[in-house]
Structure formats: structure tokens, C-alpha cells
C-alpha positions as CSV (number, residue, x, y, z in Angstrom):
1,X,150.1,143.1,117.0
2,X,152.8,143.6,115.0
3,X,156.6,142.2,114.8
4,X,159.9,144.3,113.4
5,X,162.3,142.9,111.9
6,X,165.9,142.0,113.3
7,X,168.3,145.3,113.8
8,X,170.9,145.8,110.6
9,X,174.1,144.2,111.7
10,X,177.0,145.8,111.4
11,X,180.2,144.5,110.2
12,X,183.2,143.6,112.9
13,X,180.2,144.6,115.9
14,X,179.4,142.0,118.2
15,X,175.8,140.7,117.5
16,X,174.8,138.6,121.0
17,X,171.1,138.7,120.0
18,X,168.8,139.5,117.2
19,X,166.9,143.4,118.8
20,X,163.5,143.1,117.5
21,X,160.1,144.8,118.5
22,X,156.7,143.6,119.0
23,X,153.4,146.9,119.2
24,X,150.0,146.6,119.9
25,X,147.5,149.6,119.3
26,X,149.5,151.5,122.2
27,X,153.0,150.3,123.0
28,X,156.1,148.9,121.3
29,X,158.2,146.6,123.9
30,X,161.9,146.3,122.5
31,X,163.0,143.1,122.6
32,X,166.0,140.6,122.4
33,X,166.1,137.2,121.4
34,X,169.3,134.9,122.4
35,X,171.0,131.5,120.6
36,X,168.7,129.8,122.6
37,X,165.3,131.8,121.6
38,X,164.9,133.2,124.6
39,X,163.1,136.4,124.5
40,X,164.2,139.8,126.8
41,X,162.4,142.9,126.9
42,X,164.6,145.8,126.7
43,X,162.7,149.0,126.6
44,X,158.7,149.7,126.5
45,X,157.4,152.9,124.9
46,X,153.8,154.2,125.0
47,X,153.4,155.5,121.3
48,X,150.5,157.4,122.3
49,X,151.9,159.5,124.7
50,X,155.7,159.7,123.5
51,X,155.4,159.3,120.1
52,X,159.4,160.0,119.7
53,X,160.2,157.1,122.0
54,X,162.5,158.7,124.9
55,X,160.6,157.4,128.1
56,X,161.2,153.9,128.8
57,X,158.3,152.2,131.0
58,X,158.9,148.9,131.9
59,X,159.3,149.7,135.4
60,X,155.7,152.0,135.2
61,X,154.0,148.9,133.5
62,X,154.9,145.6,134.2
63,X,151.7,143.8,132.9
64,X,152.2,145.3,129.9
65,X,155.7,144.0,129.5
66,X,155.2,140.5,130.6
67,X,151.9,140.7,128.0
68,X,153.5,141.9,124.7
69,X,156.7,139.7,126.0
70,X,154.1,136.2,126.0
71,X,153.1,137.0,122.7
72,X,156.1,137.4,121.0
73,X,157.9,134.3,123.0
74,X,155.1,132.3,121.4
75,X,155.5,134.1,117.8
76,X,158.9,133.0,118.1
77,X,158.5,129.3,119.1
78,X,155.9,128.8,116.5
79,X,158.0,130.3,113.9
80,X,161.2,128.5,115.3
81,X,159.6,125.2,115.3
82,X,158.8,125.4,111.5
83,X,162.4,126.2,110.3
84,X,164.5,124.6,108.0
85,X,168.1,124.7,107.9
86,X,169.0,127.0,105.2
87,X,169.9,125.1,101.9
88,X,168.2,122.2,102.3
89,X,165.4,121.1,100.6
90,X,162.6,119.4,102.3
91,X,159.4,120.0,104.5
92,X,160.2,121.5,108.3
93,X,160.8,119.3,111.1
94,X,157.4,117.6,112.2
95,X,155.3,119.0,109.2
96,X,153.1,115.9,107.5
């Protein structure tokens, strides 16, 4: 699977989540994450039938959604959980 990286922001817009994406072989889910890490699916696409990315399917796949969501929910908590505050030097919280 692979994981996109957060949307451009733009200057003056509000930004109430990070838009990121998560694919396997077939699909791309669209995805929010909140303050709280919280992960939304947005938008599904099958890339090997709409290549251009117009037909959302959540609705048409369902297992699919609640699959690529899992994975990138535990992506982000694994990745969350080994932060550091930014500017501070030091090993992440609960690292030996």
C-alpha cells in the first residue's frame, strides 16, 4: 500500500484536516485526518477501471473502504506514537 502526502495548504484557506490518500494495487481511498487523528474516508476510486478518478465508490464498496481505512488508521497511530515535538531534541515518547 502506499500513503500521499498531506494536500498543499493554501494561505488564508481554512485547513480543518490534513486530505491524504492511501492505494493498494486497485483503489485509492481519499482520506482525512482530524486534530485528534482520526481518520475519514472521503472518496474511493477504482484506478483500474477510472483511471481519471471521477466515479466515487464508497457507497458500491464498503469492504473496501473500511479495509484501506484500518490500514491507514493504524499507519497513522504508529507514526503518531513516535513523534517528537518539533525542535526538541531527544528520543520519541516511549522509545528505549
Amino acid at each position: 500500500m502506499n500513503f500521499s502526502r498531506p494536500s498543499p495548504r493554501v494561505p488564508g484557506a481554512a485547513q480543518p484536516a490534513d486530505v491524504r490518500g492511501i492505494r493498494d494495487e486497485r483503489w485509492k481511498l481519499v482520506l482525512t485526518i482530524d486534530a485528534a487523528g482520526k481518520v475519514a474516508p472521503q472518496q474511493l476510486y477504482d484506478l483500474g477501471a477510472d483511471v481519471s478518478e471521477k466515479f466515487d465508490r464508497v457507497k458500491q464498496h464498503p469492504d473496501v473502504v473500511a479495509r484501506l481505512a484500518a490500514a491507514a488508521q493504524q499507519f497513522y497511530d504508529e507514526i503518531h506514537t513516535h513523534v517528537r515535538p518539533a525542535g526538541r531534541r531527544g528520543s520519541a515518547p516511549g522509545a528505549l
